[in-house]
C-alpha positions, -999 to +999 in steps of 0.1 A: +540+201-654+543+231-631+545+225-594+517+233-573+521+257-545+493+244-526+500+217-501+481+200-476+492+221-447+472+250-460+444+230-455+450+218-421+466+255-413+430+265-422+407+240-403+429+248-375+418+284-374+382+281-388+377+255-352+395+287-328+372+306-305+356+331-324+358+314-358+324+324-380+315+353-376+334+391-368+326+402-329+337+431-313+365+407-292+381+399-326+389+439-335+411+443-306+444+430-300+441+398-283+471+398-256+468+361-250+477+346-279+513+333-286+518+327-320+501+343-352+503+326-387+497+346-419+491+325-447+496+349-478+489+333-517+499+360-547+505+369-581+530+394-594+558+395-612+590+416-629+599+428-659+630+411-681+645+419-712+653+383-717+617+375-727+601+373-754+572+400-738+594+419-717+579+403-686+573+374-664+548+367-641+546+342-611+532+336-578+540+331-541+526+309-512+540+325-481+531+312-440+549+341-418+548+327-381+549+356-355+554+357-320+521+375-303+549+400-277+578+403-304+577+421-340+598+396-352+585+371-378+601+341-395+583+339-435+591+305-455+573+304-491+579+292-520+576+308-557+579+311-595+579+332-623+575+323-659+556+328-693+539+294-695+531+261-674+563+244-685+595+271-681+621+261-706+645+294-704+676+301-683+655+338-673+627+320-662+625+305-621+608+268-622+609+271-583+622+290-553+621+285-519+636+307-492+633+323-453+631+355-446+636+375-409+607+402-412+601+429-388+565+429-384+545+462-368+508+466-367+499+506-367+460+499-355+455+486-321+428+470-340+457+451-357+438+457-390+467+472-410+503+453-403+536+468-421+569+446-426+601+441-440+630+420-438+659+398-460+667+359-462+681+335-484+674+307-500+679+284-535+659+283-568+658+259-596+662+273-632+652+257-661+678+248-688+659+240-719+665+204-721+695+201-701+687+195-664+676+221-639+704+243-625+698+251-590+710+285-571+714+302-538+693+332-537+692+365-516+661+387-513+648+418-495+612+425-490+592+449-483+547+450-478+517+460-463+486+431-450+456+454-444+428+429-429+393+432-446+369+410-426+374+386-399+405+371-406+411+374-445+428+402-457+449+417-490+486+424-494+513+434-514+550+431-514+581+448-531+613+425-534+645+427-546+662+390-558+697+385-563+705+348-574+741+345-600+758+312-609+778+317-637+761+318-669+729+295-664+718+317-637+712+354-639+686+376-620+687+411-603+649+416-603+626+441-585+591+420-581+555+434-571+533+410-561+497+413-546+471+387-532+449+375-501+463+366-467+448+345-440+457+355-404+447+338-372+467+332-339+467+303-314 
């Protein structure tokens, strides 16, 4: 059964910032950058994936759940999420990722004082679990680079996408030099 990347933070992440001053409705205080605030939390959920000549389509695709904490002075955010990537709800094959967690340093610029469009990129590490076939999971350290663009749409939601390069080897059970894409919504608000 594949894991679900959905936990019950997200839900209290987004009561939190539904119940924030100016939660509802878009006023003309929320398009400019608010100096007072601290922190800023990004809550990103996508679907991408890479291509490998392993599989049986070429392909695999995947998803991400991403919360990138920012400090509201510094361009410096800290990203945790968690991912996979494979051709079914049950991944079986040593080229297929069951589940991958990792951090990443981003630098993160908004161009807009509006702070409608936000640019970052950064690297981290991290470990994934790879299916064996019926052999037990083999679990890796992983490296990753990343690359993307949040443009915010209305109020506080918002679309993304991200470029990243993985880099996980152990021996011969684990195997991946990939170049992902993935796209999806964001949530940002900031305390």
């Amino acid at each position: 059964m594949k894991k679900t990347l959905i936990c019950p933070a997200v839900i209290i992440l987004l009561s939190l910032g539904s119940q924030l001053p100016g939660g509802g409705l878009a006023t003309r205080a929320d398009t400019l950058p608010d100096t007072g605030k601290k922190l800023y939390f990004t809550i990103r959920l996508g679907q991408g994936g890479f291509k490998d000549h392993r599989s049986d389509i070429g392909r695999l695709g995947g998803g991400q759940f991403a919360l990138d904490i920012r400090h509201g002075k510094l361009p410096i955010a800290l990203s945790l999420f968690t991912e996979y990537y494979s051709n079914g709800p049950d991944p079986t094959h040593s080229y297929e990722i069951d589940y991958l967690a990792a951090m990443n340093i981003l630098y993160s610029e908004y161009l807009l004082r509006s702070r409608r469009l936000n640019l970052f990129a950064g690297a981290g590490t991290g470990w994934m679990a790879v299916p064996q076939g019926t052999d037990p999971e083999v679990k890796s350290m992983l490296f990753n680079i990343e690359a993307g663009v949040q443009a915010r749409l209305l109020w506080k939601f918002g679309i993304y996408g991200v470029y990243k390069y993985l880099y996980a080897h152990k021996g011969s059970s684990v195997d991946f030099n990939e170049h992902i894409i993935l796209l999806g919504i964001n949530f940002t608000f900031g305390i």
